[in-house]
N, CA, C and O atoms as a GROMACS GRO file, in nm:
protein
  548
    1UNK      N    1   0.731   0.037   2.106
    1UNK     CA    2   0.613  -0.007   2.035
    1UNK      C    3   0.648  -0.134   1.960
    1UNK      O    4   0.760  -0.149   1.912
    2UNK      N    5   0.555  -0.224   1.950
    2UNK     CA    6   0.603  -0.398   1.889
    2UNK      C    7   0.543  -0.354   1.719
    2UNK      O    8   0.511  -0.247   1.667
    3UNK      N    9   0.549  -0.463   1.682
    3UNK     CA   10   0.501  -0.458   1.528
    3UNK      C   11   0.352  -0.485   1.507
    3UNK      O   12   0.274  -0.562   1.564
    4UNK      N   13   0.339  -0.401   1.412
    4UNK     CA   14   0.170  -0.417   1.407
    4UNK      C   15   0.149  -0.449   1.230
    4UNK      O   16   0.173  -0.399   1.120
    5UNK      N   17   0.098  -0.549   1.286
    5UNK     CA   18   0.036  -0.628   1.116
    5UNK      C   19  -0.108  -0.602   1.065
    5UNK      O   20  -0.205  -0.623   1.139
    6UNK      N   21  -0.120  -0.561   0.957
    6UNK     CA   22  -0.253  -0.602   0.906
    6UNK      C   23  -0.281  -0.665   0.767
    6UNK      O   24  -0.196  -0.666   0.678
    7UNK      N   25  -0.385  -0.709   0.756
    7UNK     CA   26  -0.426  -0.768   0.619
    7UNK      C   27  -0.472  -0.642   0.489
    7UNK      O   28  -0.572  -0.572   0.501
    8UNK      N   29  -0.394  -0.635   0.392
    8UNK     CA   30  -0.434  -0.551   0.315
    8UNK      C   31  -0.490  -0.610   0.164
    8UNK      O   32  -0.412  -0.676   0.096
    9UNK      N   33  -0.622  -0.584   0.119
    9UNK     CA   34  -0.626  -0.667  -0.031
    9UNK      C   35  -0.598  -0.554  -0.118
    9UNK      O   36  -0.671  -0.456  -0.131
   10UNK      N   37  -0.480  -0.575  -0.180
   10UNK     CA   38  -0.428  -0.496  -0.315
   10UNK      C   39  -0.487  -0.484  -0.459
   10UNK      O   40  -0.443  -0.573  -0.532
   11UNK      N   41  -0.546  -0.426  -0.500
   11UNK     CA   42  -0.584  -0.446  -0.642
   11UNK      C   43  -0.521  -0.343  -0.743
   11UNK      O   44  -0.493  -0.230  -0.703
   12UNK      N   45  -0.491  -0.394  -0.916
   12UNK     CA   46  -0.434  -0.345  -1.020
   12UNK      C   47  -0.544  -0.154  -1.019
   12UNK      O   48  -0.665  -0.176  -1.031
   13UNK      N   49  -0.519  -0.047  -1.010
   13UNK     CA   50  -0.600   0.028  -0.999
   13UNK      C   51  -0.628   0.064  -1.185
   13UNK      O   52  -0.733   0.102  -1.237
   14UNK      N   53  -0.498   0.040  -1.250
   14UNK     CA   54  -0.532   0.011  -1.385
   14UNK      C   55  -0.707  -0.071  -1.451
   14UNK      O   56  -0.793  -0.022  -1.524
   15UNK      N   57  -0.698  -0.218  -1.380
   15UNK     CA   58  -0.788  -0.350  -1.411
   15UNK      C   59  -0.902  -0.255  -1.364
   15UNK      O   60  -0.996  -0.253  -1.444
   16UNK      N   61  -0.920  -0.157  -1.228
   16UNK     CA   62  -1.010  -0.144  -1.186
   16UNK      C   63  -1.114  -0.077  -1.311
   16UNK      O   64  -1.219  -0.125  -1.355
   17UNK      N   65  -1.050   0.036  -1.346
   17UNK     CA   66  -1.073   0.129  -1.422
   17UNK      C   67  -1.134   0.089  -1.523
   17UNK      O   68  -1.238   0.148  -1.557
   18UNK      N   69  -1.060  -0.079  -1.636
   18UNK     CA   70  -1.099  -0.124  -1.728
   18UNK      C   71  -1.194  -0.206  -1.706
   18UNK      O   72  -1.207  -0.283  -1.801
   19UNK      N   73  -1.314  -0.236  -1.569
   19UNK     CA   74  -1.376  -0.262  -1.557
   19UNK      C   75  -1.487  -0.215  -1.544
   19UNK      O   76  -1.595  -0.248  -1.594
   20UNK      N   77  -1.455  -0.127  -1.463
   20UNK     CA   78  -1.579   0.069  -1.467
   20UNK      C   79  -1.604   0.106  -1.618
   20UNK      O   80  -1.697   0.179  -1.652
   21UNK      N   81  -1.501   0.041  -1.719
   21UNK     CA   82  -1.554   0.125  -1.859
   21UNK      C   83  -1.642  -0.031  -1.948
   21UNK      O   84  -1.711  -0.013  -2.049
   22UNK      N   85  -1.622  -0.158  -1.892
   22UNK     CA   86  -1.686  -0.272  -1.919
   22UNK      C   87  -1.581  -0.301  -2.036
   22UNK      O   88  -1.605  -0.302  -2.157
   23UNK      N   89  -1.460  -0.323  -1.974
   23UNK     CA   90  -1.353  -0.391  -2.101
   23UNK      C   91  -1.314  -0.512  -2.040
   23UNK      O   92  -1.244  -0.594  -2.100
   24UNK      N   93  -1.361  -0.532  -1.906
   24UNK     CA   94  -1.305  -0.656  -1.840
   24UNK      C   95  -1.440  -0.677  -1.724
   24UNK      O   96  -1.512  -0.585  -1.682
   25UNK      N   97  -1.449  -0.796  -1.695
   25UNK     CA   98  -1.543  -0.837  -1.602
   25UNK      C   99  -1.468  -0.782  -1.468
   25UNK      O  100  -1.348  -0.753  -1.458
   26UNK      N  101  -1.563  -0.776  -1.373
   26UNK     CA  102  -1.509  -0.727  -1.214
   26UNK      C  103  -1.422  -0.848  -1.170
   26UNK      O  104  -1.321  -0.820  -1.106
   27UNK      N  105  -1.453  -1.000  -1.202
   27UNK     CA  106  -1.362  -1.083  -1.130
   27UNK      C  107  -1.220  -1.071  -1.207
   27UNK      O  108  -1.136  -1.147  -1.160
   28UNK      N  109  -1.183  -1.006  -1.298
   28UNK     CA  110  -1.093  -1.002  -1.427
   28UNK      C  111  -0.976  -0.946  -1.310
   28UNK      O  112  -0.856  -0.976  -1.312
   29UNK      N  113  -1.042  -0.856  -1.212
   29UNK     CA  114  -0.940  -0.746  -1.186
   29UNK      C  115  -0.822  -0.810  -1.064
   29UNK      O  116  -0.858  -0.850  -0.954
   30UNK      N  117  -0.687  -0.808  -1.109
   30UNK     CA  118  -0.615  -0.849  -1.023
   30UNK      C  119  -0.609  -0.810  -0.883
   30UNK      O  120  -0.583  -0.697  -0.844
   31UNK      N  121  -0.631  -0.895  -0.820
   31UNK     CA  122  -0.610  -0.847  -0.712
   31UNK      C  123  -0.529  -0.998  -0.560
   31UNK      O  124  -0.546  -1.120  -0.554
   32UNK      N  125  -0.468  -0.926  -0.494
   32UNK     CA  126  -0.438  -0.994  -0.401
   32UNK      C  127  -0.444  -0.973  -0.238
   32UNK      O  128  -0.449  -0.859  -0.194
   33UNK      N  129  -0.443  -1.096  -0.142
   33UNK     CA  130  -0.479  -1.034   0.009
   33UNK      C  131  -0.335  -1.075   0.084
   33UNK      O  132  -0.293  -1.181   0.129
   34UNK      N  133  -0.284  -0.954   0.078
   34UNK     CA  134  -0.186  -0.974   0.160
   34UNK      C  135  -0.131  -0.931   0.332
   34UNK      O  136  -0.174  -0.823   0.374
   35UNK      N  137  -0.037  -1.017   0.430
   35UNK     CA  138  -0.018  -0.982   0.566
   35UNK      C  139   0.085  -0.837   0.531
   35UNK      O  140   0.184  -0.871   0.468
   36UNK      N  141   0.081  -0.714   0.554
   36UNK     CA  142   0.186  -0.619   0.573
   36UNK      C  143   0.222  -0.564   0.714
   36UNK      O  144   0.137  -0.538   0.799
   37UNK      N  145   0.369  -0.547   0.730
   37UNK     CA  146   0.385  -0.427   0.862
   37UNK      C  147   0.386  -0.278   0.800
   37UNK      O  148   0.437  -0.215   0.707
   38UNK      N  149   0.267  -0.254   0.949
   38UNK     CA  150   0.264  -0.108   0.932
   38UNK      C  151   0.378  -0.040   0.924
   38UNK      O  152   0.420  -0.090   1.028
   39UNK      N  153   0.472   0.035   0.889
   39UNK     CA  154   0.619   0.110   0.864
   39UNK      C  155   0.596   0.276   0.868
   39UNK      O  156   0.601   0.349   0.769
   40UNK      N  157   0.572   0.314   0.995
   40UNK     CA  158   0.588   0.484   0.981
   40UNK      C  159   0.680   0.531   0.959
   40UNK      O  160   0.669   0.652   0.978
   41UNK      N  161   0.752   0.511   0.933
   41UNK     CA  162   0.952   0.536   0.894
   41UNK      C  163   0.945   0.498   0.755
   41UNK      O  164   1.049   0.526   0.695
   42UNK      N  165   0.852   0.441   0.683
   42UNK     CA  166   0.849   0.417   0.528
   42UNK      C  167   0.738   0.492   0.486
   42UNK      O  168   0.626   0.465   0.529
   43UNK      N  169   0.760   0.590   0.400
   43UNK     CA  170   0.677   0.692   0.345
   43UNK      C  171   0.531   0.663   0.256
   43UNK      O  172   0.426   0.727   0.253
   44UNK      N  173   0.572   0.547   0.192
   44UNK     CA  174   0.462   0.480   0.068
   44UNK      C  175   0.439   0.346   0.110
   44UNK      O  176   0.451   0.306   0.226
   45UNK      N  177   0.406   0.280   0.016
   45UNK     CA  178   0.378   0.105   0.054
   45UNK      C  179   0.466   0.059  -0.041
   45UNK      O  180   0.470   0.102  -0.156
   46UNK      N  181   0.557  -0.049   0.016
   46UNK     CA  182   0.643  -0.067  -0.022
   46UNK      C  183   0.594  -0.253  -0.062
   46UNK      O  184   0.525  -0.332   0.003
   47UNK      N  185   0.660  -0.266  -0.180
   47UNK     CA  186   0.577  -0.408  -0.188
   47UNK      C  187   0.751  -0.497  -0.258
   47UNK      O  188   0.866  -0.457  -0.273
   48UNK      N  189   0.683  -0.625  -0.282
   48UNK     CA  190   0.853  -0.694  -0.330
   48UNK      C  191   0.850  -0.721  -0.469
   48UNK      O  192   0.731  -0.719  -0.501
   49UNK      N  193   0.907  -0.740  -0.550
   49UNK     CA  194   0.875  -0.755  -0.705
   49UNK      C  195   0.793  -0.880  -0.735
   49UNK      O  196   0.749  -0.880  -0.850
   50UNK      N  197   0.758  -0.997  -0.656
   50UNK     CA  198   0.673  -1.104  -0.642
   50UNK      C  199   0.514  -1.028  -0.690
   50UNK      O  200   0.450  -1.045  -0.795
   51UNK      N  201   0.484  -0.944  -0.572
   51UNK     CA  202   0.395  -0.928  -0.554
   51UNK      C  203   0.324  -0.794  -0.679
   51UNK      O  204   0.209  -0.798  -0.723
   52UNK      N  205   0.406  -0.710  -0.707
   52UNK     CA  206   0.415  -0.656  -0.824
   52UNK      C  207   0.371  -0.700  -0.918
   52UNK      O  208   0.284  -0.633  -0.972
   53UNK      N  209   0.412  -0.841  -0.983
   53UNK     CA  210   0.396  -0.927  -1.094
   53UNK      C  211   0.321  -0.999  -1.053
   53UNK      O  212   0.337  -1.114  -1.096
   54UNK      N  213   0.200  -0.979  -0.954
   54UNK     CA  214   0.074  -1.113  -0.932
   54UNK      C  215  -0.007  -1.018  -0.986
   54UNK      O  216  -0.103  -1.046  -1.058
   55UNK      N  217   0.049  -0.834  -0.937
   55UNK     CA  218  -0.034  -0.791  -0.964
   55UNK      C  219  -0.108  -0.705  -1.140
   55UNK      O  220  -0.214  -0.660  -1.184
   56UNK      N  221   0.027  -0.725  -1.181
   56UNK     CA  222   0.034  -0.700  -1.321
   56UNK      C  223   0.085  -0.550  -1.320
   56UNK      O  224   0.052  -0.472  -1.409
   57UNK      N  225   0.154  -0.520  -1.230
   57UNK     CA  226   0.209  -0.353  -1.245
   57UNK      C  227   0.261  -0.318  -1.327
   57UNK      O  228   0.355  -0.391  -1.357
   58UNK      N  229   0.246  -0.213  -1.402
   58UNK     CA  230   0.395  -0.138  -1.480
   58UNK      C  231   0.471  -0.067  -1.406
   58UNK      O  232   0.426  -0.028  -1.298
   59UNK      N  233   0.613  -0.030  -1.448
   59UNK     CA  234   0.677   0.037  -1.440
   59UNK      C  235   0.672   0.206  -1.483
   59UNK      O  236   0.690   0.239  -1.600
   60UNK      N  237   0.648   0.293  -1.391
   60UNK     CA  238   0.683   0.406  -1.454
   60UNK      C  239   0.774   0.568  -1.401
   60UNK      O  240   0.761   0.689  -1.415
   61UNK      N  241   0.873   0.459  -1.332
   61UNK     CA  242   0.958   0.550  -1.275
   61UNK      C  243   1.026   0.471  -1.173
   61UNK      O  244   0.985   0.368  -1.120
   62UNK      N  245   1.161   0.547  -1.147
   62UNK     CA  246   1.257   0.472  -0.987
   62UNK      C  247   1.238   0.555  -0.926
   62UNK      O  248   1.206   0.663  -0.975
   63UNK      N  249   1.250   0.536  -0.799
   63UNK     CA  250   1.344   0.596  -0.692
   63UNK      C  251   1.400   0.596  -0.578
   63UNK      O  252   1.343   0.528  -0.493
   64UNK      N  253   1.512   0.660  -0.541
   64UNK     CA  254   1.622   0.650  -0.448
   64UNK      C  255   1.552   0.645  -0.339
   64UNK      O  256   1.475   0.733  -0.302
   65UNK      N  257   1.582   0.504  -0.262
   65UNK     CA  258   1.536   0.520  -0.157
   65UNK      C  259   1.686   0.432  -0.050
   65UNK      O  260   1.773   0.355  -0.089
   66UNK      N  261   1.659   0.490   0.094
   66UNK     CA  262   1.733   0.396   0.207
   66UNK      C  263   1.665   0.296   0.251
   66UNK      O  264   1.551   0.304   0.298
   67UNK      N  265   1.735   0.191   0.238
   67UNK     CA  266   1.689   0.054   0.327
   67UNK      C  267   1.690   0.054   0.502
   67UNK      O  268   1.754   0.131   0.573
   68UNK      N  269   1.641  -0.004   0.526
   68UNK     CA  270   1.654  -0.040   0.695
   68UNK      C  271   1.854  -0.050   0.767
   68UNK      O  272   1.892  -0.026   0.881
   69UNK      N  273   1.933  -0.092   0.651
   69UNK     CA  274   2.086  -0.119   0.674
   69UNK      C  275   2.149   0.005   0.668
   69UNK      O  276   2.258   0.032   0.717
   70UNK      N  277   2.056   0.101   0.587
   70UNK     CA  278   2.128   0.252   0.554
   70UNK      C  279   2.138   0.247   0.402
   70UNK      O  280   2.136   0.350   0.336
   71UNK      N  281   2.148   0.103   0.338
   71UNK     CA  282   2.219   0.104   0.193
   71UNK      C  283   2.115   0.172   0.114
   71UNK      O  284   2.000   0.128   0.109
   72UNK      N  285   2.168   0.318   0.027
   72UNK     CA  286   2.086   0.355  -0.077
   72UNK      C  287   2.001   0.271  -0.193
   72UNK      O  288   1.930   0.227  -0.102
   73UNK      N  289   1.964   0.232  -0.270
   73UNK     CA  290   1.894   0.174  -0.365
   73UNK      C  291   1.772   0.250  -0.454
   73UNK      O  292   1.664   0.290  -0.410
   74UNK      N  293   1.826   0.259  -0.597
   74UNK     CA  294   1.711   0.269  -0.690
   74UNK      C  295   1.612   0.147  -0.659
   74UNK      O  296   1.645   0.029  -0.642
   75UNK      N  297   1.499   0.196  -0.656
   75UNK     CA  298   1.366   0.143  -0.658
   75UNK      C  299   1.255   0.156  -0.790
   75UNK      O  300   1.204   0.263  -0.821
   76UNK      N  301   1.228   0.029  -0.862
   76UNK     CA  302   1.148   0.108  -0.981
   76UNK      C  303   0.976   0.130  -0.905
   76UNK      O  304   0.952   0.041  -0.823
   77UNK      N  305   0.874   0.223  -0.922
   77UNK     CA  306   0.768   0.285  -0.903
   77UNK      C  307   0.674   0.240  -1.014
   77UNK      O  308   0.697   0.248  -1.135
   78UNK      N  309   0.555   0.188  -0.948
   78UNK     CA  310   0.474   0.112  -1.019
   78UNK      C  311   0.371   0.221  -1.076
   78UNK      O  312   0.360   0.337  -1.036
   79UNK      N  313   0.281   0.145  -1.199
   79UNK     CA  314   0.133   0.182  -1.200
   79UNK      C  315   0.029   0.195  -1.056
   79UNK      O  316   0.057   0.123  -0.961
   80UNK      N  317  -0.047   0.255  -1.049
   80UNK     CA  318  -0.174   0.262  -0.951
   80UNK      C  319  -0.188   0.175  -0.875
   80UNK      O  320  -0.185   0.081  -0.954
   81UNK      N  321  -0.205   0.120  -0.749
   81UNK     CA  322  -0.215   0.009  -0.672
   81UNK      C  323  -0.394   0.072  -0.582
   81UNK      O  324  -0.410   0.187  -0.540
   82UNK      N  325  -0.488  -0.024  -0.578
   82UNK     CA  326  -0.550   0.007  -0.488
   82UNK      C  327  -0.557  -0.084  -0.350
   82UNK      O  328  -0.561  -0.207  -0.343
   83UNK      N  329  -0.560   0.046  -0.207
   83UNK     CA  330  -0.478  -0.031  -0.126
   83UNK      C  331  -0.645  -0.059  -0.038
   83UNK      O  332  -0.722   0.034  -0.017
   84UNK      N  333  -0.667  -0.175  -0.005
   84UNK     CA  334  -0.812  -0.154   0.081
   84UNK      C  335  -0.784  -0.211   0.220
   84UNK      O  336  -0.706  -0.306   0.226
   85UNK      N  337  -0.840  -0.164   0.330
   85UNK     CA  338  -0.814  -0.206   0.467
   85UNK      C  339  -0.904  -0.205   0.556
   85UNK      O  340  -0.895  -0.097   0.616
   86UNK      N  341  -1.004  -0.278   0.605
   86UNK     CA  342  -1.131  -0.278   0.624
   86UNK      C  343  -1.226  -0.231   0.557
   86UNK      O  344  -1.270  -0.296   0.462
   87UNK      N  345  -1.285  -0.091   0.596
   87UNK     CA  346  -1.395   0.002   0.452
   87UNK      C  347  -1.291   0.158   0.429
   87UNK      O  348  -1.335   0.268   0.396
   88UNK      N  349  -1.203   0.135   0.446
   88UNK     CA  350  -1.112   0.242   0.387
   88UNK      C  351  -1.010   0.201   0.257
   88UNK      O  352  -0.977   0.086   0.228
   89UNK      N  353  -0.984   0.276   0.213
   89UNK     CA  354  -0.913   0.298   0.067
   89UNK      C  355  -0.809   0.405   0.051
   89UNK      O  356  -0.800   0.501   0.128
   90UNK      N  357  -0.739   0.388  -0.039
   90UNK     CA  358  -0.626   0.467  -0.017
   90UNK      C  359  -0.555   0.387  -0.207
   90UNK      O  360  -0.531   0.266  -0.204
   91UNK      N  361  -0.533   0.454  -0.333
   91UNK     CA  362  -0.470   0.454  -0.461
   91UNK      C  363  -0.346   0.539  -0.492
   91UNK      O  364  -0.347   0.662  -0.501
   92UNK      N  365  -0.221   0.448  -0.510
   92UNK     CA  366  -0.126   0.556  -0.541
   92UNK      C  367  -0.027   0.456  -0.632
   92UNK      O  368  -0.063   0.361  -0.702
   93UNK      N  369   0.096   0.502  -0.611
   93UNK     CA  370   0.171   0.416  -0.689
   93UNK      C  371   0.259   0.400  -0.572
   93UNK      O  372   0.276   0.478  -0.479
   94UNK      N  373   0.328   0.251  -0.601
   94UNK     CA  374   0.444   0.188  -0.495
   94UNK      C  375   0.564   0.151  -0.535
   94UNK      O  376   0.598   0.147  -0.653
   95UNK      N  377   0.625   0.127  -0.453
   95UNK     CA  378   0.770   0.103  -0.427
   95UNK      C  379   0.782  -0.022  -0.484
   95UNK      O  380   0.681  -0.091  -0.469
   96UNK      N  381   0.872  -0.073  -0.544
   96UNK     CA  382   0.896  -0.232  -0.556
   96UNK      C  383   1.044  -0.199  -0.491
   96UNK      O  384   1.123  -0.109  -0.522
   97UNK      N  385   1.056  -0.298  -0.392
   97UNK     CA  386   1.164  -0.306  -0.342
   97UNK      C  387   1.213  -0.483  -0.345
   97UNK      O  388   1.166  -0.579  -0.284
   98UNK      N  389   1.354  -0.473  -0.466
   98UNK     CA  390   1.420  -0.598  -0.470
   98UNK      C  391   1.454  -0.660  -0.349
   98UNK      O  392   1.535  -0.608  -0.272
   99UNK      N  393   1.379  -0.806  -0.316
   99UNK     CA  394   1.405  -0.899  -0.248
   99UNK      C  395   1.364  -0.825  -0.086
   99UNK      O  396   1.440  -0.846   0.009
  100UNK      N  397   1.249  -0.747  -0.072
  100UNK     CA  398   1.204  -0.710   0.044
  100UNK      C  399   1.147  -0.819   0.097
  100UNK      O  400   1.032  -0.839   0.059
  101UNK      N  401   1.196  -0.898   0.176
  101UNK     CA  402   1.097  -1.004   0.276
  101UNK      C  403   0.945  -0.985   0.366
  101UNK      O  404   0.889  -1.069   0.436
  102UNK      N  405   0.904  -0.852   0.336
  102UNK     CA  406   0.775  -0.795   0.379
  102UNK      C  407   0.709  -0.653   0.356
  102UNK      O  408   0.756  -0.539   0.363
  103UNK      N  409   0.588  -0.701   0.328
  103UNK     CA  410   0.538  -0.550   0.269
  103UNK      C  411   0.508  -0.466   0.354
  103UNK      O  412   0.425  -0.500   0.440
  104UNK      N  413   0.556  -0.356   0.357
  104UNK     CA  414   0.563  -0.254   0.412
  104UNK      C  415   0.445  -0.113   0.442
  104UNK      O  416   0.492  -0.005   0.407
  105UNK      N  417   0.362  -0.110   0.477
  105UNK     CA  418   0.242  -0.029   0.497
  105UNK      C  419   0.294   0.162   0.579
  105UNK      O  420   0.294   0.210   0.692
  106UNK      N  421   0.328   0.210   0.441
  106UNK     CA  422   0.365   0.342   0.515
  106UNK      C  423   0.276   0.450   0.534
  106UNK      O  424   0.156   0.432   0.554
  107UNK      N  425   0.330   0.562   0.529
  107UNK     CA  426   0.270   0.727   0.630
  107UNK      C  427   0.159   0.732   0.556
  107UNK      O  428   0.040   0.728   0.588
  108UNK      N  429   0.253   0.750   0.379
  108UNK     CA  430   0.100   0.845   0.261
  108UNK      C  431  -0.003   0.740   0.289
  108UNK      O  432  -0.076   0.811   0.359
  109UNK      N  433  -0.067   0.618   0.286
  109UNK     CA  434  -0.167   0.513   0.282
  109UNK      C  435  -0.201   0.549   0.404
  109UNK      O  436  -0.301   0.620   0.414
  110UNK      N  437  -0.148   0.520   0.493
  110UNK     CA  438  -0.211   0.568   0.635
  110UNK      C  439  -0.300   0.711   0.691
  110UNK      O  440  -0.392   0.722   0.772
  111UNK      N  441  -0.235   0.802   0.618
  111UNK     CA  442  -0.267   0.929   0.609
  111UNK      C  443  -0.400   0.906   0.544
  111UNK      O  444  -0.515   0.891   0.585
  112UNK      N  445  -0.336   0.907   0.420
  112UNK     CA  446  -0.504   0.901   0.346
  112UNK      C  447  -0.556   0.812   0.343
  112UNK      O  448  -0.611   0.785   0.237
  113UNK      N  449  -0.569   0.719   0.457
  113UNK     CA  450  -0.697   0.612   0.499
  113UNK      C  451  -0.712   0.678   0.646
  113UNK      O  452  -0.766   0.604   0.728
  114UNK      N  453  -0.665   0.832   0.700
  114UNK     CA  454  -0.718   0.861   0.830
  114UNK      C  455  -0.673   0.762   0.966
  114UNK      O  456  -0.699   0.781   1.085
  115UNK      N  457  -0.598   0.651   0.903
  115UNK     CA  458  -0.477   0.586   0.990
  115UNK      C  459  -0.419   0.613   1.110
  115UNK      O  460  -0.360   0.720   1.102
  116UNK      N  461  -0.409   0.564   1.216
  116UNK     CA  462  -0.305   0.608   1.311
  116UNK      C  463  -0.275   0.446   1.388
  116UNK      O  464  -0.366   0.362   1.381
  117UNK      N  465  -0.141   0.410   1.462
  117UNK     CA  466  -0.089   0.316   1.521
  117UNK      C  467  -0.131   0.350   1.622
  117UNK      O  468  -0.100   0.464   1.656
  118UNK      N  469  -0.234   0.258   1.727
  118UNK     CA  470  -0.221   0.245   1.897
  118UNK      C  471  -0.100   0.184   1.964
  118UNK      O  472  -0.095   0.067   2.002
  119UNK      N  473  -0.027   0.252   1.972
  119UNK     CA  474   0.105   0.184   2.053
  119UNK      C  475   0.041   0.105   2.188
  119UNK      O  476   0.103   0.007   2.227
  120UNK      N  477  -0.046   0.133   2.240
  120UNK     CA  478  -0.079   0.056   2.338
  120UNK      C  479  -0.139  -0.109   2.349
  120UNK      O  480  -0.136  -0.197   2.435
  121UNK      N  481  -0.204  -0.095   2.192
  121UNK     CA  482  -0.282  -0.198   2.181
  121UNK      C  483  -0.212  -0.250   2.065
  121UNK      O  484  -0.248  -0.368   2.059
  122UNK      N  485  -0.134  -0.228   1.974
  122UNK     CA  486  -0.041  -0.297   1.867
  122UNK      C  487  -0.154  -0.318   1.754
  122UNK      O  488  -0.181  -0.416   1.685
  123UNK      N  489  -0.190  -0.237   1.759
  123UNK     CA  490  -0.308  -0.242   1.640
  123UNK      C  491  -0.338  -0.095   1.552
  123UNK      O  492  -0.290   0.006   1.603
  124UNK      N  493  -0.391  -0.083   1.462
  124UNK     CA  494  -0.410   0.016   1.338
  124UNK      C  495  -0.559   0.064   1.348
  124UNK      O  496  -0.655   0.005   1.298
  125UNK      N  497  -0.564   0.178   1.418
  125UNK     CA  498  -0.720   0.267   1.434
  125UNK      C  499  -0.700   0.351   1.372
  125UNK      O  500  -0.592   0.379   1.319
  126UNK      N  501  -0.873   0.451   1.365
  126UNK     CA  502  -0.905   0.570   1.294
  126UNK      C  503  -0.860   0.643   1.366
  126UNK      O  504  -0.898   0.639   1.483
  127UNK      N  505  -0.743   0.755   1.317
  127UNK     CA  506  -0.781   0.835   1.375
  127UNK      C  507  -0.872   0.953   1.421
  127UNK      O  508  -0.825   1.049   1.483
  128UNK      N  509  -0.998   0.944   1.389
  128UNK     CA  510  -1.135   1.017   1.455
  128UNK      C  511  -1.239   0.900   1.475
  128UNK      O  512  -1.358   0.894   1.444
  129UNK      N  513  -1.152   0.808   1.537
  129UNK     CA  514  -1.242   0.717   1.544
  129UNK      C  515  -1.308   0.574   1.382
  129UNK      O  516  -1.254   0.560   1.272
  130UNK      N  517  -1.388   0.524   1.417
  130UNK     CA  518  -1.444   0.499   1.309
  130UNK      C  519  -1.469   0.524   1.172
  130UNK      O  520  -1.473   0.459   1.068
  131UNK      N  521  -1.490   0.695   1.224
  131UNK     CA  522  -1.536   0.726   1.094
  131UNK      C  523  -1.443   0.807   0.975
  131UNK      O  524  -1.360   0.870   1.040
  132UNK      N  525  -1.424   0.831   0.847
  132UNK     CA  526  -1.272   0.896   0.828
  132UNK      C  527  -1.348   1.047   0.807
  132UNK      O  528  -1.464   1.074   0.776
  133UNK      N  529  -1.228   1.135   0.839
  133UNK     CA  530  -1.237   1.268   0.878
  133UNK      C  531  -1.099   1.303   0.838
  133UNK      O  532  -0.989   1.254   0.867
  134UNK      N  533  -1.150   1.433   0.740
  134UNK     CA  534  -1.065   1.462   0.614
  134UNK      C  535  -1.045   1.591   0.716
  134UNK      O  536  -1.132   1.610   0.801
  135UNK      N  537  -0.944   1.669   0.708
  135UNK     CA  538  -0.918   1.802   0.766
  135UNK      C  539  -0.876   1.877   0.644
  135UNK      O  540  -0.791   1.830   0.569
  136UNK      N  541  -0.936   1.999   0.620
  136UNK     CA  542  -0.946   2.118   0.537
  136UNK      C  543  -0.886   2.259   0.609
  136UNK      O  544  -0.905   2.281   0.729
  137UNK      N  545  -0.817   2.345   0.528
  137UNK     CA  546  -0.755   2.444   0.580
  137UNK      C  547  -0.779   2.601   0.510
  137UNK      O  548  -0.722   2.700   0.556
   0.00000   0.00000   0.00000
């Protein structure tokens, strides 16, 4: 399977919030549009400390993660990120990974945007199609 890119616009999920309560105007809210590879072998969205600080993240936790070389590394774990990708959505907290040369689009975001990779076509579909479809047990 080749690499599959997409455009993701990131926003502070903090800014969002302080805009829903009218403490900040809607254009107030940080946000950025960035190219990421999809990474099913990377669990979360993994972003670089650049992009972190456009976005105004805090810090509120590390963790141990493996790089692509094998080398272990503490990672510090941000505030709320909202992740948007066409009309799907997906809010969690991310990875800052020192001096990552590309952002990384993993499983949990994919999952909960109903996500799946077409290996055939090198591109990022629903999986039920179009529409998202939550499964209950």
């Amino acid at each position: 399977m080749g690499t599959v890119y997409v455009e993701l616009t990131l926003r502070n999920e903090w800014d969002v919030g302080q805009a829903a309560n009218g403490f900040i105007k809607e254009d107030e809210i940080r946000t950025i549009t960035v190219t990421a590879i999809v990474d099913t072998g990377s669990y979360s969205l993994m972003i670089d400390e650049q992009t972190a600080k456009k976005l105004g993240l805090g810090i509120t936790g590390e963790q141990r993660i493996r790089i692509a070389n094998g080398e272990r590394v503490v990672c510090p774990v941000t505030t709320p990120v909202e992740i948007n990708w066409k009309d799907r959505q997906s809010v969690m907290r991310v990875i800052t990974v020192p001096g990552l040369p590309q952002i990384l689009l993993g499983l949990l975001p994919l999952e909960e945007m109903d996500l799946i990779v077409n290996p055939n076509k090198h591109e990022l579909v629903g999986a039920h199609g179009d529409a998202i479809e939550y499964m209950a047990y």
